[in-house]
N, C-alpha and C positions, 0 to 999 in steps of 0.2 A: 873642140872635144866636149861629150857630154856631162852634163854632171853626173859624181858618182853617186849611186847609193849607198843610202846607210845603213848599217850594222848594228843594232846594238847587240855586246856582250858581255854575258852576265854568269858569274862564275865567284865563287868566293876565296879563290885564290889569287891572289892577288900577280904571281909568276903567269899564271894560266892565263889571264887576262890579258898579259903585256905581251905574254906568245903570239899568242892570237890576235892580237891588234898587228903586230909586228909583220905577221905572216899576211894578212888580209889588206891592209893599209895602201897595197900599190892599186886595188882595182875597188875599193872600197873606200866610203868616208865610216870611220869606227867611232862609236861611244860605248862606254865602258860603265859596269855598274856593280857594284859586290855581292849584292844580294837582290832577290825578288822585288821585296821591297820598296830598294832606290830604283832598279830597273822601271816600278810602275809610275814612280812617281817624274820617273824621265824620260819613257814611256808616254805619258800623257802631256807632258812639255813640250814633246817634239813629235806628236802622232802622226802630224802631215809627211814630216820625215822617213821615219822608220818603214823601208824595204824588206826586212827579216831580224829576227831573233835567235841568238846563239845563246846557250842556256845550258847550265849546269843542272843537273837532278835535286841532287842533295846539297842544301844550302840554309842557311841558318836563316831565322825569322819567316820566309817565304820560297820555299822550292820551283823548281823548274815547271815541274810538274801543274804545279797550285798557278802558276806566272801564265803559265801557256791557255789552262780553260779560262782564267780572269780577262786576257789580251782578247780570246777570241769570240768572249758575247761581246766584245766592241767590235774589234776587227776580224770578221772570221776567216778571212783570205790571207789575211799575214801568214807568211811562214816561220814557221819556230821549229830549229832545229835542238833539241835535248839530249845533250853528251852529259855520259857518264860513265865510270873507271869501274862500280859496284856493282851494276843490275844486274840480279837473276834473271836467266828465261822470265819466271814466274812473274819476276816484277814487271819485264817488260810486256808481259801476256796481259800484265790487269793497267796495265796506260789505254786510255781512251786512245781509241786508231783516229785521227779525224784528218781529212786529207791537208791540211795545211802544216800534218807535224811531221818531222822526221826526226829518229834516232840516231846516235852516233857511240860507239863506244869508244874509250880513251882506253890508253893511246889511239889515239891516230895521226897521220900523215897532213900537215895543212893542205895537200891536194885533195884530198878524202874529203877535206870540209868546203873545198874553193868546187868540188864536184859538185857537191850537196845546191850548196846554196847557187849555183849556176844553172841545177835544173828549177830548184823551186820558186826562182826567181823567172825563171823562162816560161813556164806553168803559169805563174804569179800577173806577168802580162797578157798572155792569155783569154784569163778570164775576163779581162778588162773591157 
């Protein structure tokens, strides 16, 4: 069997996190982070690792948002997917489109997210 890829998800709930690892874990290897942040700083610990980014919007010290352009002047092909419970239209109209991101609003379905991240990973090889 191959190995799996990894995840990291980043989320400043701490419930949200455990969901989502719980939910992801049988076809994934997850790492977890609370904020922006710690995300970059494990993030750049494990860069050869990191398959895609699950990512909360609004989050304390360092946002989704702010995580997602920082990741991609290193890696611009990583995929970051940025869930959020808040966005307006409006907010999500002024996110830079860049093709390695995708949206997600919460609630969602952990198949909605195992969707997500099985095309952008498929994309992801791809370009390779």
């Amino acid at each position: 069997m191959a190995d799996k890829q990894t995840i990291l998800i980043v989320d400043d709930d701490p419930i949200v996190r455990v969901l989502l690892a719980d939910s992801l874990e049988e076809h994934y290897e997850v790492l977890l982070a609370g904020d922006g942040i710690d995300a970059a700083y494990l993030y750049e610990s494990t860069i050869e690792r990191i398959a895609a980014i699950v990512t909360d919007l609004e989050m304390p010290r360092l946002g989704g948002q702010s995580l997602a352009e920082w990741v991609h002047h290193i890696h611009p092909q990583l995929p970051v997917i940025i869930m959020s419970g808040s966005f307006e239209k409006q907010t999500l109209k002024d996110l830079p489109r860049r093709p390695m991101t995708s949206f997600l609003g919460k609630p969602f379905e952990a198949t909605q997210l195992e969707a997500i991240l099985d095309r952008v990973l498929d994309t992801q090889g791809q370009l390779v």
